[in-house]
C-alpha positions in Angstrom: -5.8 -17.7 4.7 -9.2 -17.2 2.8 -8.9 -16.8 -0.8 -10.5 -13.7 -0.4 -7.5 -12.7 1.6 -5.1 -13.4 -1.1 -7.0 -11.6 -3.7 -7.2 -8.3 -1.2 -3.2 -8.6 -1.6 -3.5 -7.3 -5.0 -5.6 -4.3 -3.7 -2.6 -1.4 -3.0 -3.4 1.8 -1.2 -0.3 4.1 -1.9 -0.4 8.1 -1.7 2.5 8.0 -4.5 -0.4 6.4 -7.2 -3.2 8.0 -8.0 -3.5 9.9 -4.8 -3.9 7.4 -2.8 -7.1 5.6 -4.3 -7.1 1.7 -4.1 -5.5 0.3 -6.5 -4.8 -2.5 -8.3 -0.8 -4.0 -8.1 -0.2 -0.6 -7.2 -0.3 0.3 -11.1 -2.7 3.1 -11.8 -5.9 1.3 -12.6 -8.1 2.7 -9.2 -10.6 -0.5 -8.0 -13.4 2.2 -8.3 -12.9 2.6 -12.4 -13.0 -1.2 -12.6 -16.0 -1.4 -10.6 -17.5 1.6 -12.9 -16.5 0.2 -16.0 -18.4 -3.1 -14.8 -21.3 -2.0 -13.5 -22.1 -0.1 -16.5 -21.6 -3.0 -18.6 -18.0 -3.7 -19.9 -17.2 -7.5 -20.2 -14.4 -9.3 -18.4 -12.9 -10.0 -21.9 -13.3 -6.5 -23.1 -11.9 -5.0 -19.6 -8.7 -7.7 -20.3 -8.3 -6.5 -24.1 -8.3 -2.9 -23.0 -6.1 -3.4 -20.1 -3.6 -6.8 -20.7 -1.9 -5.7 -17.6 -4.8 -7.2 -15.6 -5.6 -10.5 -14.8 -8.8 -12.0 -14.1 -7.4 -12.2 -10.0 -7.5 -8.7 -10.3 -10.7 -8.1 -11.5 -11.9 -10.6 -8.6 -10.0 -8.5 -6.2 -11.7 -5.3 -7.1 -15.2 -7.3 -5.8 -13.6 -8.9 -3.3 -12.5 -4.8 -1.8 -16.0 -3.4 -2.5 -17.7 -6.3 -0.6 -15.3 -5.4 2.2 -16.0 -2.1 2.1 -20.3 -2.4 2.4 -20.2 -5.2 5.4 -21.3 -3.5 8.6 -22.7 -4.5 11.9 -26.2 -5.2 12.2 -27.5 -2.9 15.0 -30.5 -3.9 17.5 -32.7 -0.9 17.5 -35.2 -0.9 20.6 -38.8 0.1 20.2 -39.9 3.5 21.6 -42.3 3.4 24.6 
């Protein structure tokens, strides 16, 4: 099993948490307000000090679910006569 397997492990989808958003350990942190906080700058270190639940894994896990989520099948388009 790929490591990137193991991380999705800590990726939860349960309709009892948070409506049924991803989530991380099934705890109520949703991947997509990890990915937010991120992408709009937050350090790993400040994301652990706000949130000492997490653990770096988990972080890795959130990127590890979005880069699932955006793969996709490259399709051959033809030329038009």
């Amino acid at each position: 099993m790929s490591n990137s397997e193991e991380l999705l492990k800590r990726i939860t989808i349960n309709p009892d948490v948070c409506h049924g958003k991803p989530t991380i350990r099934n705890m109520r942190y949703p991947v997509s307000m990890i990915l937010d906080l991120l992408s709009a700058g937050m350090t790993f270190e400040e994301l652990k000090e706000d949130y000492p639940a997490l653990e770096m894994e988990d972080f890795m896990a959130c990127f590890a679910f979005a880069a699932r989520l955006v793969e996709f099948k490259a399709v051959a388009l033809s030329k038009a006569a």
